[in-house]
C-alpha positions as CSV (number, residue, x, y, z in Angstrom):
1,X,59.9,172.0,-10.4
2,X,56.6,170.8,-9.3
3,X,55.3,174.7,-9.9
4,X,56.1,174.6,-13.2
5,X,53.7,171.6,-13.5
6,X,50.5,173.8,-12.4
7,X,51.2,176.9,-14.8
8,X,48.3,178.0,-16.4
9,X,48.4,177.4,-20.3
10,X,46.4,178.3,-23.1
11,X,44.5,175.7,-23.6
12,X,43.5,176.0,-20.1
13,X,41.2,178.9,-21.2
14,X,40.3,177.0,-24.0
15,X,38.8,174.3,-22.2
16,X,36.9,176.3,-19.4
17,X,35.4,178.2,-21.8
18,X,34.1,175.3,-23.8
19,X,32.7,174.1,-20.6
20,X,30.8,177.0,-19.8
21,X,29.4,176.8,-23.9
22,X,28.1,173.7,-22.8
23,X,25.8,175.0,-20.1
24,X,24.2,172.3,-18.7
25,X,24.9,169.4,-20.8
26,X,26.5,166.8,-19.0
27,X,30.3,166.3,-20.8
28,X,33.3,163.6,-20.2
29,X,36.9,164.0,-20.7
30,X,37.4,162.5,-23.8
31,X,34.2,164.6,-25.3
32,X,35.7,168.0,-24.2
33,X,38.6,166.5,-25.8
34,X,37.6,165.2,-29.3
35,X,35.4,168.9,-29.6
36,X,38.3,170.7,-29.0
37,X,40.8,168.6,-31.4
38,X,43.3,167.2,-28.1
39,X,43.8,164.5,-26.5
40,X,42.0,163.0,-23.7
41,X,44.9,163.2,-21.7
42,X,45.7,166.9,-22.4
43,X,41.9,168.0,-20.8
44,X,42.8,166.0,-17.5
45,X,46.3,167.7,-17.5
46,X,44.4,170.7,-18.1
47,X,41.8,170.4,-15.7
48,X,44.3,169.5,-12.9
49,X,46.2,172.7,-13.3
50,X,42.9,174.6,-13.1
51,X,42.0,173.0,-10.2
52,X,45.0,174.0,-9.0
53,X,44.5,177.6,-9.9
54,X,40.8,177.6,-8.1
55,X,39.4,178.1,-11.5
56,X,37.1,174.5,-11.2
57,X,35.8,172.8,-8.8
58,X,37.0,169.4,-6.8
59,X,35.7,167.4,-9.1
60,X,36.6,168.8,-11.9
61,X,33.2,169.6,-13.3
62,X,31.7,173.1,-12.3
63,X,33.9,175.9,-13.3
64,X,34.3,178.6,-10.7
65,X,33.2,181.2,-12.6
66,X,33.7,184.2,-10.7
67,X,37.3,183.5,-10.6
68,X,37.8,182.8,-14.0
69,X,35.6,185.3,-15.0
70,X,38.4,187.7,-12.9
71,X,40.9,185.7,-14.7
72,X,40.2,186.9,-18.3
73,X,39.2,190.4,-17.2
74,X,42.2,191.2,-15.2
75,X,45.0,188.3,-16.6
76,X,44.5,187.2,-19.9
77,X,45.7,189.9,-21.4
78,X,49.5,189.6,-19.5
79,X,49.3,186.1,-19.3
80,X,48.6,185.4,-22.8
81,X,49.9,188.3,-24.8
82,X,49.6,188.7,-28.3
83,X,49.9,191.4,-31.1
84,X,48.5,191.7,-34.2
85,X,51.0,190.0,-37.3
86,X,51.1,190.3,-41.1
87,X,48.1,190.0,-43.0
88,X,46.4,186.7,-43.6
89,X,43.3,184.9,-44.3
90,X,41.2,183.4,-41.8
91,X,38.8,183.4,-39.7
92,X,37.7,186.3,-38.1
93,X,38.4,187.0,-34.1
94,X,38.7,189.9,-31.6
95,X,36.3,192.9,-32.1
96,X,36.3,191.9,-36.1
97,X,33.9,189.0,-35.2
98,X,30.8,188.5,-33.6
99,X,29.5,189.8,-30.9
100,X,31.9,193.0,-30.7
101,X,31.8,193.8,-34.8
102,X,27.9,194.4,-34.2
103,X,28.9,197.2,-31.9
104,X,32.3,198.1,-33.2
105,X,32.6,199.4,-36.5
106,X,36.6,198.9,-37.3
107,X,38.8,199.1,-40.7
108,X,41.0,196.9,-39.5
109,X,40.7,193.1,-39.0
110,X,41.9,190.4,-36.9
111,X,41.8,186.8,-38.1
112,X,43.2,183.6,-36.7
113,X,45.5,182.2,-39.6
114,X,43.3,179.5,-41.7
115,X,43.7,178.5,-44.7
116,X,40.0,177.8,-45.4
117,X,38.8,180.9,-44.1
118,X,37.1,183.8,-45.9
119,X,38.3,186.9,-45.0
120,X,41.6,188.6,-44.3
121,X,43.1,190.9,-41.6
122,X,46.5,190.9,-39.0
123,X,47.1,187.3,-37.6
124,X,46.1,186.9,-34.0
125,X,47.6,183.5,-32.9
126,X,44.6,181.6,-31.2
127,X,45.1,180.1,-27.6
128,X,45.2,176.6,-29.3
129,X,46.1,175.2,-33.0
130,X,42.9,173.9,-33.0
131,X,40.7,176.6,-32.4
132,X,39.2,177.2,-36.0
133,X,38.0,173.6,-35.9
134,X,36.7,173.9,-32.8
135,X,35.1,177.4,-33.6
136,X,33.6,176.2,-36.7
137,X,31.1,173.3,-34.7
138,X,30.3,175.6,-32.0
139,X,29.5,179.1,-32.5
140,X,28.9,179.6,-28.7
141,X,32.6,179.1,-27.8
142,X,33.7,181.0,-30.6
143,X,32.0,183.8,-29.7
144,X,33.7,183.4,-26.2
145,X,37.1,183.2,-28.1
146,X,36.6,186.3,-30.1
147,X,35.6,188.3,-26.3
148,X,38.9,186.7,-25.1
149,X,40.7,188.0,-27.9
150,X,40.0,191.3,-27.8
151,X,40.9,191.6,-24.5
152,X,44.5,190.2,-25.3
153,X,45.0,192.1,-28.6
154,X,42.0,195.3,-28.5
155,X,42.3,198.7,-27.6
156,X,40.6,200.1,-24.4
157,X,37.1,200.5,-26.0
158,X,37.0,197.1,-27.4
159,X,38.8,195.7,-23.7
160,X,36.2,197.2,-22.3
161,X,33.1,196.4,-24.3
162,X,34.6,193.0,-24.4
163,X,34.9,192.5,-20.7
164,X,31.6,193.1,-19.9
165,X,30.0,191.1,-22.5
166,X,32.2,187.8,-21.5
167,X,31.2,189.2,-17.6
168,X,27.4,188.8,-18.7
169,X,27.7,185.1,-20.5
170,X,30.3,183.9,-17.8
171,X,28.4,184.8,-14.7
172,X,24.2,184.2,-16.6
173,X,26.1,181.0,-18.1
């Protein structure tokens, strides 16, 4: 039982990739947590299991970002599957959002479900309910999101294209 403990989840990604936004800010728990809309509890959780995983350090602080940067090139996508759904409004993701829909000229758009949001295109479930929120205060993570995204739902070009762009701000970060 004790494996099932350390499985990776969702908001796993989530919160490493909200660290590496952050740079070089200094962060706590219960900041990470209160950005991301979960509870203080859930980042520790989290941040064990990537420990675990060798995706942070000892100390929970400095993501290992050669590894997790292997991670989401090689094991997001089969991991964390997802395929397009009905058509919704929302907020844009995957290669329909920035920085892939700059390159990528595409009819068809991908939107995490919102209610709020301004455009519409096939639902992509987002890694974690609170995503939009999150997305909507920090345009850095968001933009990591999107990259993540397209690697779970995109077609080889935008894989691709996606990979090495989140190689670039994962490894410069």
């Amino acid at each position: 039982m004790a494996q099932a403990k350390n499985n990776l989840k969702p908001q796993d990604i989530v919160i490493l990739l909200k660290i590496i936004a952050l740079g070089e800010k200094s962060w706590f728990h219960h900041t990470i947590a209160q950005e991301l809309g979960m509870s203080q509890s859930e980042v520790s959780q989290s941040l064990n299991r990537s420990k675990y995983a060798g995706l942070i350090d000892d100390a929970r602080k400095k993501v290992n970002k050669i590894a997790f940067n292997e991670f989401l090139i090689h094991g997001v996508a089969y991991t964390f599957p997802q395929q397009p759904g009905a058509l919704v409004r929302g907020m844009l993701t995957a290669h329909s959002a920035e920085p892939l829909n700059k390159i990528i000229q595409a009819t068809d758009n991908y939107v995490w479900p919102y209610a709020k949001g301004l455009d519409r295109g096939q639902a992509i479930e987002p890694l974690y309910p609170t995503m939009v929120e999150a997305s909507l205060k920090d345009t850095d993570l968001y933009e990591l999101l999107t990259l993540v995204d397209a690697i779970r739902v995109g077609r080889v070009r935008e894989k691709e294209m996606a990979k090495r762009e989140l190689e670039k701000r994962i490894l410069n970060a």
